[in-house]
Backbone bond lengths (Angstrom), bond angles and torsions (degrees), N, CA, C in turn:
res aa  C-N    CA-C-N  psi(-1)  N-CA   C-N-CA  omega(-1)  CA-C   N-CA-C  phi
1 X - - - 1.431 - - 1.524 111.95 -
2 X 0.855 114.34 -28.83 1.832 127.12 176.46 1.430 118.96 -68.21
3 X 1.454 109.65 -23.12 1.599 117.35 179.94 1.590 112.94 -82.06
4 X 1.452 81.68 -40.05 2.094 104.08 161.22 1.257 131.84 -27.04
5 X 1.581 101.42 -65.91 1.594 142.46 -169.14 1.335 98.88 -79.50
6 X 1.405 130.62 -47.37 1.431 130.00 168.42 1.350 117.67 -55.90
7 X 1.525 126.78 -61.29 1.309 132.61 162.29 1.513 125.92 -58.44
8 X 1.067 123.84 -8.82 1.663 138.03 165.86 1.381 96.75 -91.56
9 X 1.022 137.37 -22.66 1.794 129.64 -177.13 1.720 90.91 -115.93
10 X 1.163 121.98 -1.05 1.280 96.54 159.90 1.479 121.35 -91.42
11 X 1.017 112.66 -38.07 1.468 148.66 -145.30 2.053 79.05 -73.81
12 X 1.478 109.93 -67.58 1.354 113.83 -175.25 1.712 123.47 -46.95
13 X 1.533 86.81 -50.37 1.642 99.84 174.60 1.880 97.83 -44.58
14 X 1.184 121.96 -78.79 1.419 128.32 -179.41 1.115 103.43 -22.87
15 X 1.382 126.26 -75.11 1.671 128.41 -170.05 1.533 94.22 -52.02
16 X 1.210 141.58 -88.92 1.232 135.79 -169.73 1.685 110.91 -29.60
17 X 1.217 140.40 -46.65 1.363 126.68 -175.20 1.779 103.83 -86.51
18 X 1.670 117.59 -18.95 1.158 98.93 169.65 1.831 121.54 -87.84
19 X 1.471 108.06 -12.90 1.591 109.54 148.28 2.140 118.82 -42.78
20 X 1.023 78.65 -80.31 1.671 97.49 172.30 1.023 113.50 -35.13
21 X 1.478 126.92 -68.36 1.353 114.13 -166.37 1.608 115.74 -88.31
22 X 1.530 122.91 -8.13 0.977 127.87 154.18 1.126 153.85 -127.80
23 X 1.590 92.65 33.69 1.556 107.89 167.38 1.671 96.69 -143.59
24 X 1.000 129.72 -29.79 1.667 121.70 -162.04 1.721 98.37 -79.07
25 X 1.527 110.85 -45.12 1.406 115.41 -129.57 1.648 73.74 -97.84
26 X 1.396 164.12 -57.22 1.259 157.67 120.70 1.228 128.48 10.52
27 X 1.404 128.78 -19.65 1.436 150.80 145.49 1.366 96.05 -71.28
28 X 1.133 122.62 -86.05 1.296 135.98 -163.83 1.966 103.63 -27.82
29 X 1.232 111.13 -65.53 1.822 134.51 178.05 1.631 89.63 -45.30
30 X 1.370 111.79 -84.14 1.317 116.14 -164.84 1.544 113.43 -49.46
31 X 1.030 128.45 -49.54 1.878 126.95 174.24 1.546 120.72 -58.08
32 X 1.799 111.62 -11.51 1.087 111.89 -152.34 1.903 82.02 -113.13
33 X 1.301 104.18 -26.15 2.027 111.75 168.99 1.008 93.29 -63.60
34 X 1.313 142.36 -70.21 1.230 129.65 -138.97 1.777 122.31 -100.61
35 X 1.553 90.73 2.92 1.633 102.39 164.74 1.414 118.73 -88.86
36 X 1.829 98.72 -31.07 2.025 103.78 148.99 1.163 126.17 -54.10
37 X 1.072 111.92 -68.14 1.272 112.15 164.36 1.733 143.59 -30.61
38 X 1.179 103.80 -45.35 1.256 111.81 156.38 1.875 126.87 -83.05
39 X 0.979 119.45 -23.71 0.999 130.50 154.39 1.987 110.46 -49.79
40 X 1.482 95.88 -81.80 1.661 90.33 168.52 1.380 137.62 -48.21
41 X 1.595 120.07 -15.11 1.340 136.58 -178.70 1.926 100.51 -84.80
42 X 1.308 96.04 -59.23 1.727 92.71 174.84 1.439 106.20 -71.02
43 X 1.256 168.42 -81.71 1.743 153.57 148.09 1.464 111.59 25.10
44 X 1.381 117.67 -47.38 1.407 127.65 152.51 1.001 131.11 -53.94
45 X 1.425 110.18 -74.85 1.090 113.66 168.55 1.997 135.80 -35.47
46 X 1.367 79.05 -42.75 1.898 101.16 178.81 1.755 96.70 -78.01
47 X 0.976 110.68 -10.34 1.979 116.81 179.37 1.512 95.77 -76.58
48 X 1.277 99.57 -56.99 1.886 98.77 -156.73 1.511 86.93 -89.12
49 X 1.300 156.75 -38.70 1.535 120.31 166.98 1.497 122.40 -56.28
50 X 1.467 124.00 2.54 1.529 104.99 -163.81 1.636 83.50 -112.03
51 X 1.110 130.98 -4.74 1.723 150.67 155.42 1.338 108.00 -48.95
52 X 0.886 108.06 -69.54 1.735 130.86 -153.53 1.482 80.81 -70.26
53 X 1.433 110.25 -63.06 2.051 104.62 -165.05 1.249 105.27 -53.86
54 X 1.694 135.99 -42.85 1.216 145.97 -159.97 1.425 85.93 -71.19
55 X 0.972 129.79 -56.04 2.047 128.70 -163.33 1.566 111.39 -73.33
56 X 1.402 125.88 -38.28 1.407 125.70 141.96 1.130 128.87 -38.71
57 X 1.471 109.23 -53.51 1.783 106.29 171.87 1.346 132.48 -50.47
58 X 1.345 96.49 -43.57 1.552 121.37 -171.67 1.823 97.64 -81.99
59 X 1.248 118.36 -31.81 1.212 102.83 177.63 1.381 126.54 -53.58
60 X 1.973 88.18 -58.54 2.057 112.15 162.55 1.022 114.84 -28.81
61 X 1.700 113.34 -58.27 1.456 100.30 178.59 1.292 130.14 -67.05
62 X 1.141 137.53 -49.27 1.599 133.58 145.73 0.950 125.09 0.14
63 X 1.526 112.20 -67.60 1.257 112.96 145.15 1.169 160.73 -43.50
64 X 1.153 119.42 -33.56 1.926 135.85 161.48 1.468 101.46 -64.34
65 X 1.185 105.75 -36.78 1.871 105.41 -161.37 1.337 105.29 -75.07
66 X 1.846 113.59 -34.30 1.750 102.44 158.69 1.440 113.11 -107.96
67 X 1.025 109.32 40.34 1.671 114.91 148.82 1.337 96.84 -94.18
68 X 0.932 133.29 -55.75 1.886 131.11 -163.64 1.286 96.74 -77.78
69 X 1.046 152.04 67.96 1.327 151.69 112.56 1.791 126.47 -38.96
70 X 1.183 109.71 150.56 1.842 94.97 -163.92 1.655 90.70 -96.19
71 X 1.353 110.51 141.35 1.585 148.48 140.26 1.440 110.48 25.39
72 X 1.913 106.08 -53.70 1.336 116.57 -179.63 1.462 115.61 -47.70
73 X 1.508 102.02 -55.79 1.541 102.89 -154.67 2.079 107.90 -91.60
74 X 1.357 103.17 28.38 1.164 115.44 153.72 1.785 129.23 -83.39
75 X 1.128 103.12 102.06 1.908 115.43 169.64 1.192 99.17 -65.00
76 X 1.528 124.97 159.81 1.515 134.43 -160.66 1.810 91.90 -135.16
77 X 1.224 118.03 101.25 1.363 112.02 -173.21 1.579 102.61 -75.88
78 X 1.456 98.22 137.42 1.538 111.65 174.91 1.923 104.73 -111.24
79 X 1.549 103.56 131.78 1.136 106.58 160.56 1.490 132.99 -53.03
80 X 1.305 153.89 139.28 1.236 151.98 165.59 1.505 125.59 -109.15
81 X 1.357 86.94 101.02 1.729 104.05 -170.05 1.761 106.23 -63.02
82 X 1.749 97.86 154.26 1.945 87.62 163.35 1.301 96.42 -116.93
């Protein structure tokens, strides 16, 4: 019965480190890639919207600055009757 008890506690030990090392610790790697990963994908992402707003802004302004043009160089459109 003792050779039993040895080989039943061996047998378990094995399963337990082949759990672990090939199923826990492979979870563990892979969840910890792909929480980088997403992390670095949104960092990006939050890059090229603060782009896009900066290039809009700068456009607007471009714009306002020849919207404000002075008074003079306004033509007064006249309708043309038939």
């Amino acid at each position: 019965m003792n050779i039993f008890r040895v080989l039943l506690e061996l047998f378990v030990l094995y399963m337990l480190y082949k759990f672990i090392f090939d199923f826990i610790i492979p979870i563990y790697r892979t969840t910890k890639q792909v929480k980088k990963q997403f992390g670095d994908m949104s960092a990006q992402m939050q890059e090229n919207m603060n782009q896009q707003r900066q290039a809009y802004t700068n456009a607007t302004t471009v714009k306002q600055e020849k919207s404000t043009s002075p008074k003079d160089d306004y033509i007064e459109f006249e309708e043309v009757k038939k």
